[in-house]
VEXDREN-2710 file (C-alpha; in Angstrom, 1 decimal):
% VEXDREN-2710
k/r/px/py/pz
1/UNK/0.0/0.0/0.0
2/UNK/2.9/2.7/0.5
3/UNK/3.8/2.3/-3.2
4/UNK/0.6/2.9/-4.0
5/UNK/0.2/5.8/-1.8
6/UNK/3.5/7.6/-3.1
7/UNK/1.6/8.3/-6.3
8/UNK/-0.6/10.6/-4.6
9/UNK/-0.2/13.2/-1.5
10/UNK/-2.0/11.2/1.1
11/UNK/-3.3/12.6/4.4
12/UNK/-5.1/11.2/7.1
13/UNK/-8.5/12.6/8.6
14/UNK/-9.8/11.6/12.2
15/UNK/-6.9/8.9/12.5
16/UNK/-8.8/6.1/14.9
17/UNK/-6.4/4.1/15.6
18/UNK/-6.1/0.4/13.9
19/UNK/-6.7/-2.7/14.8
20/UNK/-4.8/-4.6/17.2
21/UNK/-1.6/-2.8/17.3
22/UNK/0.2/-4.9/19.7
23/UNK/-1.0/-8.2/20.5
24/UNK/0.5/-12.0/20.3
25/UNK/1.2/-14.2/17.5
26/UNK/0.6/-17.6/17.1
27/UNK/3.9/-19.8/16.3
28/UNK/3.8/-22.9/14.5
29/UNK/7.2/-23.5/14.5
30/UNK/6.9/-23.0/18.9
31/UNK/6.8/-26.6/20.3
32/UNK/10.0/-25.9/22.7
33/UNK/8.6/-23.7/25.8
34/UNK/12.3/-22.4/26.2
35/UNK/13.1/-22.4/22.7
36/UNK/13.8/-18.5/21.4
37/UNK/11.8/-17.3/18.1
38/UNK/14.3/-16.0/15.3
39/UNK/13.1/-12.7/14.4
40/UNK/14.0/-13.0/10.8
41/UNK/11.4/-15.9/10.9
42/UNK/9.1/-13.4/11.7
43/UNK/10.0/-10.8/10.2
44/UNK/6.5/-10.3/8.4
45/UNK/5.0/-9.6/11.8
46/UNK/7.0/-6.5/11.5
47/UNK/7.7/-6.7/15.7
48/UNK/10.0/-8.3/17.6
49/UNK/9.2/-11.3/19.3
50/UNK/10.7/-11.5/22.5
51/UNK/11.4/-15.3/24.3
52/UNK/8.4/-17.6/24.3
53/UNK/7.6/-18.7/27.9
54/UNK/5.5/-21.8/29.5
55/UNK/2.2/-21.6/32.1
56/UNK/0.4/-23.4/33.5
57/UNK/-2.6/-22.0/31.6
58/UNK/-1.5/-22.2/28.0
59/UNK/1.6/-20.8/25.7
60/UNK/2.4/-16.4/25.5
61/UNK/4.5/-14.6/23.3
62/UNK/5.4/-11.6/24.8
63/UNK/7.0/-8.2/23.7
64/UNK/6.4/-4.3/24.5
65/UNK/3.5/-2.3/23.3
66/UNK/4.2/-0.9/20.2
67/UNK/2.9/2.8/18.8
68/UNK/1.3/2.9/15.3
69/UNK/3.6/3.6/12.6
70/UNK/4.1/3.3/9.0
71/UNK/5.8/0.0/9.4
72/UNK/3.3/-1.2/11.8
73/UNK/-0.3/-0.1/10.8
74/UNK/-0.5/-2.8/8.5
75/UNK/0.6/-5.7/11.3
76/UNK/-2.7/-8.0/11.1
77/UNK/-2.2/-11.7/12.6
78/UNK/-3.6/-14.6/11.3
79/UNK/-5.5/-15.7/14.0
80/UNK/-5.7/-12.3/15.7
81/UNK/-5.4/-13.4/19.6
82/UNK/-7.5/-12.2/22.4
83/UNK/-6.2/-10.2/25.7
84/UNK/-5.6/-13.4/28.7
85/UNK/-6.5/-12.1/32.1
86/UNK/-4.6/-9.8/34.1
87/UNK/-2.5/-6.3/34.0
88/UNK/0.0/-7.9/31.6
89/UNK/0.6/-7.2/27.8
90/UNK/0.8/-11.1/27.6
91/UNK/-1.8/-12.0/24.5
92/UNK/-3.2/-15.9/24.6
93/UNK/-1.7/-17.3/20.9
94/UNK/-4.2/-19.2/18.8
95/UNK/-7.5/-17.6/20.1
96/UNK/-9.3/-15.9/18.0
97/UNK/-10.5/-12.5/18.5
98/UNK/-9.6/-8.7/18.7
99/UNK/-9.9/-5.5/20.6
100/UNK/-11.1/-3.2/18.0
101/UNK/-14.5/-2.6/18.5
102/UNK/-15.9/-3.1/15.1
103/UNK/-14.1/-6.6/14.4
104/UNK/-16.4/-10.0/15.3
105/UNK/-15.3/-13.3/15.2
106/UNK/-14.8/-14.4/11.8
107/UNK/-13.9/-18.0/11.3
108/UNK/-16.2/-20.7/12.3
109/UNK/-14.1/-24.0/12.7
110/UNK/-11.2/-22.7/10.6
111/UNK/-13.5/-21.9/7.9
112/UNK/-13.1/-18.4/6.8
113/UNK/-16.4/-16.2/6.4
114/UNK/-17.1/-12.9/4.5
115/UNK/-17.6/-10.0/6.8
116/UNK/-16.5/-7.1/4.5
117/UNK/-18.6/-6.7/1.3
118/UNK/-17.2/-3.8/-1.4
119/UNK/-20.1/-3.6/-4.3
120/UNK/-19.1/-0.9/-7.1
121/UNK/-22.7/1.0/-8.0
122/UNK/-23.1/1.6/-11.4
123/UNK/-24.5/-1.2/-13.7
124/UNK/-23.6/-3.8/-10.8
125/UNK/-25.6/-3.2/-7.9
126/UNK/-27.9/-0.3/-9.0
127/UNK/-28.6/-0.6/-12.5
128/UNK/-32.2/1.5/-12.7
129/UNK/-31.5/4.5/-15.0
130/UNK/-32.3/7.0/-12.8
131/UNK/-29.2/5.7/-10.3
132/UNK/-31.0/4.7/-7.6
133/UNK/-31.0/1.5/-6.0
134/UNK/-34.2/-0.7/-5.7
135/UNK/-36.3/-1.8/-2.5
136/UNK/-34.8/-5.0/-3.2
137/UNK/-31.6/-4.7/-2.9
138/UNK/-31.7/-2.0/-0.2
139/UNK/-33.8/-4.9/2.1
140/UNK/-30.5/-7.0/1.3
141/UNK/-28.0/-5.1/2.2
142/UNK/-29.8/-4.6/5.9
143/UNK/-30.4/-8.6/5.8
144/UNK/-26.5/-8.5/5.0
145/UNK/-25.8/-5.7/7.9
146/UNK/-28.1/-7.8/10.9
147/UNK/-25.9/-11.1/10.0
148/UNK/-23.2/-8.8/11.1
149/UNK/-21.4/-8.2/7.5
150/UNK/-19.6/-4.8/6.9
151/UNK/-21.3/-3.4/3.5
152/UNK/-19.4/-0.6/1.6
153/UNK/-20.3/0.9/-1.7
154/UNK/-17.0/0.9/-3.3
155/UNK/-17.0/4.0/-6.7
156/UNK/-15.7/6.4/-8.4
157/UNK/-18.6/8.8/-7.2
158/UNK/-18.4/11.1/-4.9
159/UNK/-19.6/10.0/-1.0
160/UNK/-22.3/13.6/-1.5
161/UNK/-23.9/11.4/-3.9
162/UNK/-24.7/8.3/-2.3
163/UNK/-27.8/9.2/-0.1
164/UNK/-29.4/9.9/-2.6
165/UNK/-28.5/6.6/-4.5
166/UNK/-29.5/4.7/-1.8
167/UNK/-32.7/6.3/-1.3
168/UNK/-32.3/8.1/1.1
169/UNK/-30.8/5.7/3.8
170/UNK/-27.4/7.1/4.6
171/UNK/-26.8/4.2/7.1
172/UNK/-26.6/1.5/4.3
173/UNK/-23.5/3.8/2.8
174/UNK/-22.2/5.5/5.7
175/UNK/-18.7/3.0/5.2
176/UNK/-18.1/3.8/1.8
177/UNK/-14.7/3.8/-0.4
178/UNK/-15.5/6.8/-3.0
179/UNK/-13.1/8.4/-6.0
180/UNK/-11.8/4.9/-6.9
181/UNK/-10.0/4.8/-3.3
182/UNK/-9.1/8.4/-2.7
183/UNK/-11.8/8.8/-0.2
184/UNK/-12.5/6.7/2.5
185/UNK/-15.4/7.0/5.1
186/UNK/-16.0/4.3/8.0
187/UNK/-19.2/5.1/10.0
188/UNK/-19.6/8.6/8.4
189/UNK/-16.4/9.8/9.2
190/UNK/-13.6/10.3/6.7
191/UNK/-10.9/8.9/7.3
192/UNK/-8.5/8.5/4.5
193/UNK/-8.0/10.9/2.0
194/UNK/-5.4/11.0/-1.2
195/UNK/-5.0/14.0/-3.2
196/UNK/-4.2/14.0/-6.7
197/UNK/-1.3/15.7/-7.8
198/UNK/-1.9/19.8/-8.7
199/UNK/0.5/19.8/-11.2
200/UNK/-0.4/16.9/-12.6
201/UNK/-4.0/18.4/-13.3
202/UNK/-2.2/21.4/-14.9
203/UNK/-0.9/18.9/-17.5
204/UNK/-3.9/17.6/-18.1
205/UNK/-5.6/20.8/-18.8
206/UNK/-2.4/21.5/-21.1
207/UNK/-2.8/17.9/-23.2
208/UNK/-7.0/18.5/-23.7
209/UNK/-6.2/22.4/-24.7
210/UNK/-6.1/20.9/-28.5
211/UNK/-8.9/18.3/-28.4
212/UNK/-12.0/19.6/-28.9
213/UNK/-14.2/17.5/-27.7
214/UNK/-13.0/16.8/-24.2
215/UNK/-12.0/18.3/-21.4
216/UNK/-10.8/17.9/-17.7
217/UNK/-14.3/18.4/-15.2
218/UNK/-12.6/18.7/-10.9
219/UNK/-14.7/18.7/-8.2
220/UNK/-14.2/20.5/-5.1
221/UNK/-16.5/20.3/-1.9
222/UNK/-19.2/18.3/-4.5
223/UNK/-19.4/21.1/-6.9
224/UNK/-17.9/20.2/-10.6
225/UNK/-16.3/22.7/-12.0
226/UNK/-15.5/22.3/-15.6
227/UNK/-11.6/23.2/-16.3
228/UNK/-10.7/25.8/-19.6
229/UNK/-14.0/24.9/-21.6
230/UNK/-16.5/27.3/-22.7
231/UNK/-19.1/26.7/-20.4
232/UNK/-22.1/27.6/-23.3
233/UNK/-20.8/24.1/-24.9
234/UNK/-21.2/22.5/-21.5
235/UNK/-24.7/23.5/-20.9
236/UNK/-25.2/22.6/-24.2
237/UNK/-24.7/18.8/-23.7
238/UNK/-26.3/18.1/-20.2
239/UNK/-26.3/14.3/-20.9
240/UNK/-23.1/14.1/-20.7
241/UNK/-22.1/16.3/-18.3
242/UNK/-24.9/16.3/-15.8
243/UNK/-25.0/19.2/-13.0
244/UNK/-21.6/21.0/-14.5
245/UNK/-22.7/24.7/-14.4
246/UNK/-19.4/26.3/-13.8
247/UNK/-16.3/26.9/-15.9
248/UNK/-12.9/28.2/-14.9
249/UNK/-9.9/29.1/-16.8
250/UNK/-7.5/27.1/-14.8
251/UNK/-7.1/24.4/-12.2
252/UNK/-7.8/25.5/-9.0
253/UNK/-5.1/25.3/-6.2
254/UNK/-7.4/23.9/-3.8
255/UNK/-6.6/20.0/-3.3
256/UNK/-8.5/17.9/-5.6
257/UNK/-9.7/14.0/-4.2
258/UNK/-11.2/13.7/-7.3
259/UNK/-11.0/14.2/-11.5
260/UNK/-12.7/13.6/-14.9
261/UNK/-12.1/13.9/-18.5
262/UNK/-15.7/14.5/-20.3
263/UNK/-15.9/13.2/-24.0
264/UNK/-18.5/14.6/-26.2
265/UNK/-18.6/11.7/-28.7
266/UNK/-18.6/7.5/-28.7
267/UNK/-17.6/5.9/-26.0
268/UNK/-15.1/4.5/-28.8
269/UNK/-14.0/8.2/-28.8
270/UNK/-13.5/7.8/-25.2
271/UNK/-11.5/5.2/-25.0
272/UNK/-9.1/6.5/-27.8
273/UNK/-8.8/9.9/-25.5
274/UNK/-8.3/7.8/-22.3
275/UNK/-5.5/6.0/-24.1
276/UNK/-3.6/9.3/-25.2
277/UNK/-3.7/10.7/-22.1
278/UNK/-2.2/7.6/-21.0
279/UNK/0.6/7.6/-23.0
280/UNK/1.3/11.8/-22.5
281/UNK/0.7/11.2/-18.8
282/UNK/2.5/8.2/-16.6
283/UNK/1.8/9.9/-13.3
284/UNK/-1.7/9.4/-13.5
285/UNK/-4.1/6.6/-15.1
286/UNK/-6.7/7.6/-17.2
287/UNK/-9.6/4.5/-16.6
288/UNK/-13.1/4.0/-18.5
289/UNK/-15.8/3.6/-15.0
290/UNK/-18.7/3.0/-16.9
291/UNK/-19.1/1.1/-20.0
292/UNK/-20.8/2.9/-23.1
293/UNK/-20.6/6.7/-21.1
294/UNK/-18.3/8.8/-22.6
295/UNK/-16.9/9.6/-19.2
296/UNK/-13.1/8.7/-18.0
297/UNK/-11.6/8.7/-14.3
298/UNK/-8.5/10.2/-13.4
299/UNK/-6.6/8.7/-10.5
300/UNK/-2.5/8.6/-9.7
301/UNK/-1.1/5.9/-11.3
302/UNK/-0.9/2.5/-10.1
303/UNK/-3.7/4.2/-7.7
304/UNK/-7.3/2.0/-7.4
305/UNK/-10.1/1.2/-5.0
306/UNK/-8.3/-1.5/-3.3
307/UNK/-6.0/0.8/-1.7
308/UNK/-9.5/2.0/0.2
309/UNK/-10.7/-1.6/0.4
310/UNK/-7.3/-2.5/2.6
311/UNK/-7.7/0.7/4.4
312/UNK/-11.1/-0.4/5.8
313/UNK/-10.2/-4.1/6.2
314/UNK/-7.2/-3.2/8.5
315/UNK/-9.5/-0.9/10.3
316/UNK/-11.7/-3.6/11.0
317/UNK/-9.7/-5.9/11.6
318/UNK/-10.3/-8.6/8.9
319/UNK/-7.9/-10.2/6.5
320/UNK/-7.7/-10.5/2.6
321/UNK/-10.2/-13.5/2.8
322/UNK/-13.5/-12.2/4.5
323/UNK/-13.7/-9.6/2.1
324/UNK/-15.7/-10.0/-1.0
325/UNK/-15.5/-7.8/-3.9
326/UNK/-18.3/-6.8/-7.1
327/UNK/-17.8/-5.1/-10.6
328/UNK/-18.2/-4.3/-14.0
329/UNK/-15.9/-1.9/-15.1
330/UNK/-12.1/-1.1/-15.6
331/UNK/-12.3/1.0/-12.5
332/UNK/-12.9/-2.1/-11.1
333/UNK/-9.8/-3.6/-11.8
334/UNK/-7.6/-3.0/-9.2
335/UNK/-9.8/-4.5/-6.3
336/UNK/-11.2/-7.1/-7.9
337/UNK/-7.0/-8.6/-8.8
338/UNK/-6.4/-8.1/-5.5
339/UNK/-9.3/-9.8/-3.5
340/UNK/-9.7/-13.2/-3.8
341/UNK/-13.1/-13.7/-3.7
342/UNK/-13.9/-11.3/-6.4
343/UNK/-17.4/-11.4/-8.2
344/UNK/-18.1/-9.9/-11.7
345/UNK/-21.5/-9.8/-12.8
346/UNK/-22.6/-10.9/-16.3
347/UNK/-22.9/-7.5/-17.7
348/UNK/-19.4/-6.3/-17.1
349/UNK/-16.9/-5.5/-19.9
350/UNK/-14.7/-8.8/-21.2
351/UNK/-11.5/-8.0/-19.1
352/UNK/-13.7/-8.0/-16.1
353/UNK/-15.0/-11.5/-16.8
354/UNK/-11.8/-12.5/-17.0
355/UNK/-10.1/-11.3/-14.4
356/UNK/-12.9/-12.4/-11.5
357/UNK/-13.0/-15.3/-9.7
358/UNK/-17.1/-15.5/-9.8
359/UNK/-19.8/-14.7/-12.0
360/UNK/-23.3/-14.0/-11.3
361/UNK/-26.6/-12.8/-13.6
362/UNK/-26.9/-9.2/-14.9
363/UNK/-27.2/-6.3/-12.8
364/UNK/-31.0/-5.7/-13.7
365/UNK/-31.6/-9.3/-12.2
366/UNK/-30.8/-7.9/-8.9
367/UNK/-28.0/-10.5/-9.0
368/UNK/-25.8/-8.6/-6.7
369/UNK/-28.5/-8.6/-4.3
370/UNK/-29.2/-12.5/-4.8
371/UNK/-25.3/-12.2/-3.4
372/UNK/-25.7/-10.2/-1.0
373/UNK/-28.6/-12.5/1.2
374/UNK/-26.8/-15.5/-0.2
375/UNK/-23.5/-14.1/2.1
376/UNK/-25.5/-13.1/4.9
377/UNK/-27.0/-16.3/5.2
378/UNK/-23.2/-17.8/4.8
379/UNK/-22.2/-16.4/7.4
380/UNK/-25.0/-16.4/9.9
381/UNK/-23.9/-20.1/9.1
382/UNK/-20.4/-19.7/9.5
383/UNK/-19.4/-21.0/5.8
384/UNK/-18.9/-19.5/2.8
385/UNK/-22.0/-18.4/0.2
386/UNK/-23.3/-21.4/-2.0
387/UNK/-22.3/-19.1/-5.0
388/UNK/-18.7/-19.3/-4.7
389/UNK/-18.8/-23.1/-4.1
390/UNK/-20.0/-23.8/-8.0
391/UNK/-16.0/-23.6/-9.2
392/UNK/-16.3/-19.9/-9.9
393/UNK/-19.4/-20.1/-12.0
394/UNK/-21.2/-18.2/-9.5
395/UNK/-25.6/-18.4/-9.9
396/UNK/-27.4/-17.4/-13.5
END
């Protein structure tokens, strides 16, 4: 994650602290009670293990508490142990459990069970034209929320517009990972933000200057400002830039979380725009969010949603394989290689297909939906959901 991060400024907002910062580790290699760990065993654990020692109750690992840190806020343990009574730092290894508040026991006899679902929006879980999501589905993801399973949209939009996509329930999207990853919100509360690069904008502007039918659209506080276009020829095509009523000669100095190149042509034209940017621009990727919309993202390069996917997992203290993943689009990419239960559904562009694990029905089948109870009732069973146990052909 800090590769990915050093392509963009990041900054932290509210800061709560991770999960389990210090805490024991279960050691398989531990059978000698006297025997000393070899920190370069270890050395994934990113602390140092200090001697194992025998009571009568049961095994400890033992070292100091620990402060966050860059080289610690990712520390997650396998089996993340649980606090063993008394004033001691000593942590109980091979117990599951953990101390941040929002993390539940998540394995039910060794099995692993989803508790962290990331749904992209557009064409995958709401598909209805005027972008809001159905009864349905809404009923589902509170079905999905009482079997105690984390639910974040997971978009390029903005977090001001979700309410409204969700009709009005800002508790179904109140965790939400928004501008591909930039944005992160747990609870309502923001707390990860990654600015794009100002200068980097600039030469944007510079590169769409000559193209006459695109141009670079930023948004600041929720308001999208169009960037050196004439703001008559805006206005004049509102279906493809909905609510854009401003127009400035330059880019702002204000930090930007989030940026758009509008195409007033094919999406064809689109992608032939998204790929000359591309090859002008390696400091920022240039993606395609929503198939047949003229419409292309702008984030910093090798920059994606699963940056904010990993930020929320570690705050809640899950690992890589109680999180499930849904998409449709190449701004879908990035989370859905680096989740291992990743769902496409059937709608979604080729490389999509390819690249998930799972495949379900169209997104106007309230498929996503369908996999959405079909998890809650997983793991109000502690297994995992009957469509993922089909050899990644998912449910038609």
């Amino acid at each position: 994650m800090a590769g990915r991060r050093a392509a963009g400024a990041r900054s932290s907002a509210g800061d709560p602290a991770g999960p389990c910062h210090s805490g024991g580790v279960p050691c398989r290699r531990a059978r000698d009670p006297s025997r000393r760990l070899d920190p370069l065993r270890c050395r994934r654990y990113r602390l140092r293990v200090s001697v194992l020692r025998s009571r009568p109750s049961g095994l400890y690992l033992e070292w100091p508490c620990v402060e966050p840190s860059a080289d610690t806020r990712r520390f997650r343990a396998r089996r993340p142990p649980t606090v063993a009574p008394g004033p001691s730092r000593r942590l109980r290894a091979g117990i599951a459990g953990c101390s941040n508040p929002h993390s539940r026991r998540s394995r039910h006899r060794g099995v692993p069970v989803i508790r962290l679902v990331l749904s992209d929006l557009d064409a995958t879980l709401i598909w209805r034209d005027d972008h809001v999501i159905t009864p349905f589905a809404l009923d589902a993801i509170r079905t999905l929320r009482e079997a105690g399973v984390h639910f974040a949209p997971c978009t390029g939009r903005i977090y001001r517009d979700l309410p409204q996509m969700f009709a009005g329930d800002e508790t179904a999207c109140s965790t939400a990972v928004t501008s591909n990853g930039q944005l992160v919100y747990l609870d309502g509360e923001l707390v990860e933000k990654v600015e794009l690069d100002h200068d980097e904008l600039v030469r944007v502007a510079a590169e769409l200057a000559g193209v006459d039918d695109a141009y670079l659209v930023v948004e600041y506080g929720g308001e999208k400002v169009a960037v050196g276009a004439d703001l008559a020829y805006v206005l004049a095509h509102p279906d493809n830039f909905w609510r854009v009523e401003t127009a400035v000669p330059v880019v702002p100095d204000d930090p930007c979380y989030k940026a758009n190149v509008r195409v007033v042509g094919s999406f064809g034209r689109c992608q032939e725009v998204a790929a000359l940017l591309g090859s002008r621009l390696a400091a920022l990727d240039f993606v395609c969010p929503m198939p047949g919309t003229p419409h292309i993202d702008i984030t910093p390069h090798g920059f994606g949603k699963d940056h904010g996917g990993d930020f929320l997992m570690e705050r809640l203290g899950l690992t890589p394989d109680e999180v499930c993943c849904f998409g449709d689009a190449e701004n879908d990419l990035a989370v859905l290689r680096h989740y291992e239960n990743s769902v496409a559904v059937a709608n979604a562009v080729p490389v999509v297909r390819e690249c998930a694990r799972y495949h379900i029905g169209p997104a106007d089948e309230e498929s996503v939906a369908r996999a959405l109870l079909d998890i809650a009732e997983a793991t109000s069973s502690g297994r995992m959901p009957s469509f993922m146990c089909d050899n990644g052909d998912g449910f038609d």
